[in-house]
Legacy VTK file of the C-alpha trace (Angstrom):
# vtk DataFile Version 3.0
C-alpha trace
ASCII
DATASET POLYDATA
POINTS 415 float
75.051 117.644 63.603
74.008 113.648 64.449
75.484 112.898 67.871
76.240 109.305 65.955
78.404 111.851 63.465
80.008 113.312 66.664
81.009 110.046 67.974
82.437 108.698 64.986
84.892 111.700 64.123
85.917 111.151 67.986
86.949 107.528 67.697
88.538 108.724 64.532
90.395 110.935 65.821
91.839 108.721 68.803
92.432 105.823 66.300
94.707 108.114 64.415
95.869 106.136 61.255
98.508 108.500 59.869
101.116 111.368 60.641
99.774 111.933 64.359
100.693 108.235 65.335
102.533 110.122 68.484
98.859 111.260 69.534
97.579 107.935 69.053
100.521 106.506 71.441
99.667 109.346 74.106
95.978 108.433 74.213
97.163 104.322 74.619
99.638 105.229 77.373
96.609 107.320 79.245
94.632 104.156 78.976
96.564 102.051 79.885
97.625 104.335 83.145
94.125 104.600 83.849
93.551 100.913 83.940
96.847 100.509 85.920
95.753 102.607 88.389
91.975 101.363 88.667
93.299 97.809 88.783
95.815 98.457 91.693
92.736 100.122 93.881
90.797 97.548 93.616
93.482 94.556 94.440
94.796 96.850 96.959
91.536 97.638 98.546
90.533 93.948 98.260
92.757 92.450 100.064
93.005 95.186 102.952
89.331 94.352 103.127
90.319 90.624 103.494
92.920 91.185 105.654
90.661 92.839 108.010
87.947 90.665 107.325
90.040 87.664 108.469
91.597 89.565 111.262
87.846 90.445 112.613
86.657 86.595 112.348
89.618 84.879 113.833
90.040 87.645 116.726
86.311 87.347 117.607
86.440 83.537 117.137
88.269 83.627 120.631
87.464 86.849 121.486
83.790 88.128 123.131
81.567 90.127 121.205
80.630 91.785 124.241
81.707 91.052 128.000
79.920 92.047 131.190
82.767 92.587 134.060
82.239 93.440 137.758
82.113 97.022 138.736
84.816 97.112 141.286
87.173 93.439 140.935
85.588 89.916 140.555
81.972 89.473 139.307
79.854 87.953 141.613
76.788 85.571 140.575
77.152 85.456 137.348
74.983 82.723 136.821
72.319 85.695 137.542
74.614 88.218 135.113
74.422 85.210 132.099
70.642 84.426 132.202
69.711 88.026 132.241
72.045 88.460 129.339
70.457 85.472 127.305
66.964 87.293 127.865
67.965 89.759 125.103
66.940 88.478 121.677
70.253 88.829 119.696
72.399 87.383 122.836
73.207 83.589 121.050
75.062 82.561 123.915
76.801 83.143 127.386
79.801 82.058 129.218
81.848 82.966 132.142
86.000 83.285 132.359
88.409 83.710 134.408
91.654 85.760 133.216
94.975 86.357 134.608
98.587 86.194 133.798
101.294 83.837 134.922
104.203 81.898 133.193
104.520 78.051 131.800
107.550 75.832 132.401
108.604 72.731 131.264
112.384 71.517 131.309
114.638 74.648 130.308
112.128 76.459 128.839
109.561 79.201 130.344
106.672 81.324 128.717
104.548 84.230 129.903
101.130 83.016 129.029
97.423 84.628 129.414
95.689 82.178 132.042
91.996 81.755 131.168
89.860 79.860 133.447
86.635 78.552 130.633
83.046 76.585 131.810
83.541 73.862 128.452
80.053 73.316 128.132
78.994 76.915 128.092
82.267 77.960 125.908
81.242 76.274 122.893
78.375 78.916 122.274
80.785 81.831 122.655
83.945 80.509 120.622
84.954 78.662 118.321
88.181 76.873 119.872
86.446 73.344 119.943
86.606 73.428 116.723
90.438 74.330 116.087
91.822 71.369 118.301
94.739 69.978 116.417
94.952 67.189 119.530
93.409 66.067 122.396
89.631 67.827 123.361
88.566 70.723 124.991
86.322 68.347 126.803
88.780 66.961 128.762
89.576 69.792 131.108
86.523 68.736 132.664
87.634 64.804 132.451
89.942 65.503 135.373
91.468 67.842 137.332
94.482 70.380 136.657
93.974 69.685 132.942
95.471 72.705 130.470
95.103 72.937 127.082
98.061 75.066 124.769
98.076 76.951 121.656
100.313 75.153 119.282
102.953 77.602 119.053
103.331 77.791 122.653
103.414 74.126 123.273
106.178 74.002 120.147
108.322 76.513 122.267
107.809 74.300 125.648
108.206 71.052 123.490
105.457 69.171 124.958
103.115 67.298 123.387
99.697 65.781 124.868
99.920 63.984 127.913
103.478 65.656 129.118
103.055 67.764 132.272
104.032 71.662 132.410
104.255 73.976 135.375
102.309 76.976 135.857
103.194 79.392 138.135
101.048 82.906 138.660
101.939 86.128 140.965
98.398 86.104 142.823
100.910 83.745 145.448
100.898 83.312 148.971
102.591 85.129 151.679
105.312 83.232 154.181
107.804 84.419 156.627
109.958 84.866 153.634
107.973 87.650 151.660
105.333 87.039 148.665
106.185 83.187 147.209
104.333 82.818 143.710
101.570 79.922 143.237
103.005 76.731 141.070
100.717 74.199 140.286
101.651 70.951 137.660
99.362 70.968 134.632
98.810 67.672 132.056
98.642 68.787 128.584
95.197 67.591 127.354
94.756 69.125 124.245
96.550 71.806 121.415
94.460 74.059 119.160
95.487 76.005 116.820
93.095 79.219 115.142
95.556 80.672 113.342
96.283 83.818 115.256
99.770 84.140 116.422
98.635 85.775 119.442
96.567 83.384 120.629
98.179 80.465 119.399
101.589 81.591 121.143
100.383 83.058 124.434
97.147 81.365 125.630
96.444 78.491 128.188
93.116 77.225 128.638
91.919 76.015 131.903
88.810 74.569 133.323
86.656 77.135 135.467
87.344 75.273 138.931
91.273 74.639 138.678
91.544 78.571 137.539
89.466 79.875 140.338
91.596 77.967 142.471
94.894 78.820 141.369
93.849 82.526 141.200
92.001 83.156 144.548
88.844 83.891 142.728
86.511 82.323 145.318
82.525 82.167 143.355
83.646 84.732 141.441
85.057 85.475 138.157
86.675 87.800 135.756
83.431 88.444 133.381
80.978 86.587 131.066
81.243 86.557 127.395
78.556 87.288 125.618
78.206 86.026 121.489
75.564 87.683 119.567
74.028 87.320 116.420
75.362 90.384 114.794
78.487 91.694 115.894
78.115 94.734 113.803
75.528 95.690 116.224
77.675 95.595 120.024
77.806 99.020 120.832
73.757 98.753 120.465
73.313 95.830 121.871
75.633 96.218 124.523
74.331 99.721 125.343
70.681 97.908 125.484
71.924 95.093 127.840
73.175 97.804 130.199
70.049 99.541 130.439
67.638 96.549 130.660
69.918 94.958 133.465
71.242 97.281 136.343
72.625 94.444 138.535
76.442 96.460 139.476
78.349 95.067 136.232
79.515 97.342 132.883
79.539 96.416 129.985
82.069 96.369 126.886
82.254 94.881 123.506
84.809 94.464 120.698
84.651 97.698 118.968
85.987 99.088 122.320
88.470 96.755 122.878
90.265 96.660 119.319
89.087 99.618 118.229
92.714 101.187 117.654
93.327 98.325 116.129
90.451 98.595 113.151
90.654 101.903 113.475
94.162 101.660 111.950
92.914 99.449 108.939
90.561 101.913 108.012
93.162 104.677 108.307
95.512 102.601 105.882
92.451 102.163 103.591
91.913 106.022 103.119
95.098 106.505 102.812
96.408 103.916 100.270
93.150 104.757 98.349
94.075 108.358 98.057
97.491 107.585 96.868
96.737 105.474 94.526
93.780 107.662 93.319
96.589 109.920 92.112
97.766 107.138 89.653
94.738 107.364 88.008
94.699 111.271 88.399
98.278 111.506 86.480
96.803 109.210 83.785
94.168 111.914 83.811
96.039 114.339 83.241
97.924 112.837 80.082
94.597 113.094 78.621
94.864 117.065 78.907
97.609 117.334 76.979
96.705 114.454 74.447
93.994 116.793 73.715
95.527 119.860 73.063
97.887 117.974 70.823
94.796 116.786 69.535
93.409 119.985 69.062
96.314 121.822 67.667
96.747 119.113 65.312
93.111 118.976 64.222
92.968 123.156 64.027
91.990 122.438 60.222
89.253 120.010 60.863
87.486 122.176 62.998
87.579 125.153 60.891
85.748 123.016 57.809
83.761 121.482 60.408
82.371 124.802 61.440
81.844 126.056 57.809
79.768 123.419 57.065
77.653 124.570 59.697
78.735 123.087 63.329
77.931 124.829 66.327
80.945 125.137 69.083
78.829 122.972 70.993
79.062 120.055 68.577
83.061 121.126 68.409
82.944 120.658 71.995
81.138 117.392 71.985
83.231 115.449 69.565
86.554 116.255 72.233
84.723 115.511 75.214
83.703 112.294 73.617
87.084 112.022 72.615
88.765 112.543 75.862
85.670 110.010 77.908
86.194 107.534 75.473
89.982 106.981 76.719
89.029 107.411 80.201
86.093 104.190 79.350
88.292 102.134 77.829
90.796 102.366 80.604
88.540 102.439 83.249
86.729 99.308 81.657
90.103 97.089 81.544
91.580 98.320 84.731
88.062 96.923 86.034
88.472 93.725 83.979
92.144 93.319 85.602
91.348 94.495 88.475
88.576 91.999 90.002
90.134 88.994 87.506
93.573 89.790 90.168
91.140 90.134 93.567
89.174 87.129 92.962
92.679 85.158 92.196
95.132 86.371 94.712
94.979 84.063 97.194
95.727 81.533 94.519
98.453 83.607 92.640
100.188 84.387 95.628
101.101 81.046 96.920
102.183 80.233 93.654
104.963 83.146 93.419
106.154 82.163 96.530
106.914 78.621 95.410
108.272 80.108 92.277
110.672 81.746 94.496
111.125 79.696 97.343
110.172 82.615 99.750
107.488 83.608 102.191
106.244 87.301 102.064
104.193 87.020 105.153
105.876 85.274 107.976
103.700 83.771 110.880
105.834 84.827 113.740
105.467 88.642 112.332
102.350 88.935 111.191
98.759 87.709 112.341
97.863 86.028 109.133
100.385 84.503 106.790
98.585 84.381 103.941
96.926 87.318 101.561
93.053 87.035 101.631
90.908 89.184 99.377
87.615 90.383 99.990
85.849 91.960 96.731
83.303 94.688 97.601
81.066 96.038 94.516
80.432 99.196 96.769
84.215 99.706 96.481
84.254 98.965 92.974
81.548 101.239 91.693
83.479 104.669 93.784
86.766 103.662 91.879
84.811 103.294 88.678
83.042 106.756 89.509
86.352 108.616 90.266
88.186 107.145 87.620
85.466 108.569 85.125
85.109 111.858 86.708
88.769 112.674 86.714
88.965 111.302 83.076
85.598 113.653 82.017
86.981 116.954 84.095
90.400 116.287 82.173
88.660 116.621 78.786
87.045 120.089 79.744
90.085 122.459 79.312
90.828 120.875 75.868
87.446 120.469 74.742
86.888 124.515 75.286
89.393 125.625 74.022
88.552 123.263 70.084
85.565 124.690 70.734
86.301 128.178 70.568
88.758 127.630 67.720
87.805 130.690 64.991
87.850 129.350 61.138
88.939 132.204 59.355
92.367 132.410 61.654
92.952 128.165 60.927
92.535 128.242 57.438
94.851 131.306 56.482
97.760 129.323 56.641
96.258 125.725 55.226
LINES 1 416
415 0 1 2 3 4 5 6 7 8 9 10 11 12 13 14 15 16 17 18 19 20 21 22 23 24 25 26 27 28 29 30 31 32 33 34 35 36 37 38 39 40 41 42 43 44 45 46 47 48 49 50 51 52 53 54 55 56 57 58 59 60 61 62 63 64 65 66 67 68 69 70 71 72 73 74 75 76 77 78 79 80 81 82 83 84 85 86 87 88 89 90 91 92 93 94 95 96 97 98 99 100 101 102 103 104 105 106 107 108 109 110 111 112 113 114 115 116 117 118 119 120 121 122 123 124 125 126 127 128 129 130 131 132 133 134 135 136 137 138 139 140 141 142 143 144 145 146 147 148 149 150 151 152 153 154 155 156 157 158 159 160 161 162 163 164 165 166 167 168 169 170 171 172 173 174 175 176 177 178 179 180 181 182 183 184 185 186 187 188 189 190 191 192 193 194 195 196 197 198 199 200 201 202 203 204 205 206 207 208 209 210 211 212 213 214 215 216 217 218 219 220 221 222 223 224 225 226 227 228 229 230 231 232 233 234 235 236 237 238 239 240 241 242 243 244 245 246 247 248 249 250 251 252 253 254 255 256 257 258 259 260 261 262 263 264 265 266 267 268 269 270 271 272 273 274 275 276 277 278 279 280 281 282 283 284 285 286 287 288 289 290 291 292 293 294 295 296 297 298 299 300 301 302 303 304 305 306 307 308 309 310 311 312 313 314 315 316 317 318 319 320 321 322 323 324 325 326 327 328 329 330 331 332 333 334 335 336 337 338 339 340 341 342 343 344 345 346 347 348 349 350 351 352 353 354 355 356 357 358 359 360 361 362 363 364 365 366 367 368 369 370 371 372 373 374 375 376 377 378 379 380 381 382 383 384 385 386 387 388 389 390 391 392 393 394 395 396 397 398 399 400 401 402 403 404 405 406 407 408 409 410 411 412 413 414
């Protein structure tokens, strides 16, 4: 028998024009659960993708790629620790920091804050907070002394503004007759930024490098330098090769080991919402199973002519199989259609929902980003096309067998 023939009779038979119109119904709901099910992996994936996409770029944006931090305390020459550092081809820039905790004041209000002591000129090549000022510049911690620049949420919660003066006060303090007596030290505001990370924009107080070495007893020292390189993919590597070229009694760290619980977590959530929602599509699946043994029942008659005019169990197996992909295609084909048409639009449909309703589904003050960002990736796409079509193909193999092994003489004795 033609394969053409084959094909035909199949799409025949899952048209289904007269009494079996409950068949035909089964078949569209299988589809269509198919394509529901493809289309929510993909947006889902998408925008877990995007979410940790943007996470990664606005973390690292203030955060090192790699760091090199003294052995035992304070690193020591680090002019020495940076230029060695910069000898390494993918190394794009260096800069040295100073880090500690203390606690802002201004009128009734007081906020623990992360200290960090920056070099401005040598900052730009390792972050991008230049570039996020709202007001004032980062240049002008260098402009004059006991300058601090805020993070816009933290300066809301102080209420100051540029040019207002807050109090900082740390716990590296001095000792007096009357025990341990905290450092306090009046900062001007210079300058607010604002990168769009509630952690940072909340908690973090930029300093020049002299005024934080001061406040925190760090003498010629300092916490670490920061290290930006040209493909953070690559840290552990690269980090691992800037340890062994350079033995000068500092380690070395990069991002992967300081956030890896974090993205470690993302790409638990990703297996795991892709497994449950791979059982959407396996459900749909298995509505194809029994749409084809309805099928088959019902078409007990067909196949018994069919095989006295001479088809082989093979061709009888053929036409269900074809049968049974051709539901799983179709579905798989307009779940794909829906699927990247929602991914590529989200971050424009969302929004507008949310003015529909006059709500916010991601608040700022709970999560990092407030928005919902999608990131397509074909890779992703072409495994949920692959599983969707090998769960629809191993669903037609039961049914497909057993029209296959249908005997004549037994269907016609009662036609």
């Amino acid at each position: 028998m033609p394969r053409l023939l084959e094909l035909q009779i199949a799409l025949r038979y899952t048209r289904a024009k007269r009494k079996d119109h409950f068949i035909s119904f089964i078949s569209l709901s299988s589809m269509l659960g198919i394509a529901l099910g493809v289309m929510a992996l993909i947006t889902v994936l998408s925008v877990m993708n995007g979410f940790e996409k943007e996470l990664r770029e606005r973390m690292l944006g203030m955060a090192a790629h790699a760091s090199l931090l003294g052995v035992e305390g304070d690193l020591q020459r680090w002019q020495e620790v940076a230029e060695s550092a910069l000898q390494h081809p993918e190394v794009m820039g260096a800069a040295p920091y100073i880090e500690g905790q203390g606690m802002l004041a201004s009128g009734n209000q007081s906020v623990g804050v992360m200290v960090r002591g920056i070099d401005v000129d040598r900052e730009k090549s390792v972050s991008e907070v230049a570039g996020h000022m709202v007001s004032g510049e980062l240049q002008s911690l260098h402009q004059q002394r006991f300058n601090v620049v805020l993070g816009a949420e933290l300066a809301m919660r102080l209420g100051v503004t540029v040019g207002d003066r807050v109090t900082l006060m740390v716990p590296k303090g001095s000792v007096t007759p009357a025990g341990l007596v905290p450092r306090v030290k009046r900062f001007t505001v210079s300058g607010i930024f604002e990168v769009g990370m509630h952690e940072f924009d909340s908690a973090l107080a930029l300093l020049s490098l002299q005024d934080s070495g001061v406040l925190l007893k760090m003498g010629r020292g300092v916490t670490g330098v920061r290290l930006r390189l040209q493909d953070m993919f690559r840290a552990p590597q690269i980090s691992r090769e800037i340890a062994e070229d350079t033995r000068r009694g500092f380690r070395v760290t990069d991002w992967t080991k300081q956030h890896a619980n974090f993205f470690r977590a993302i790409q638990m959530e990703k297996r795991v919402m892709f497994i449950i929602l791979t059982l959407i599509i396996a459900v749909a699946a298995f509505n194809i199973v029994s749409t084809m043994v309805m099928v088959v029942t019902d078409k007990a008659a067909d196949i018994a002519i069919l095989r006295t005019l001479g088809s082989r169990p093979s061709d009888i197996l053929t036409i269900f199989m074809a049968q049974g992909a051709l539901i799983g295609v179709i579905g798989t084909l307009l779940g794909l259609v829906g699927g990247i048409s929602l991914a590529l639009n989200i971050e424009q449909i969302i929004p507008a929902i949310e003015h529909m309703f006059e709500t916010e589904f991601l608040s700022a003050e709970v999560y990092y980003i407030s928005s919902v960002p999608s990131d397509l990736r074909w890779s992703d796409v072409v495994t949920i096309t692959g599983v969707s079509l090998a769960l629809s193909l191993l669903a037609t193999l039961y049914p497909a067998w057993k029209g296959s092994r249908v005997q004549p003489a037994e269907s016609l004795r009662y036609e």
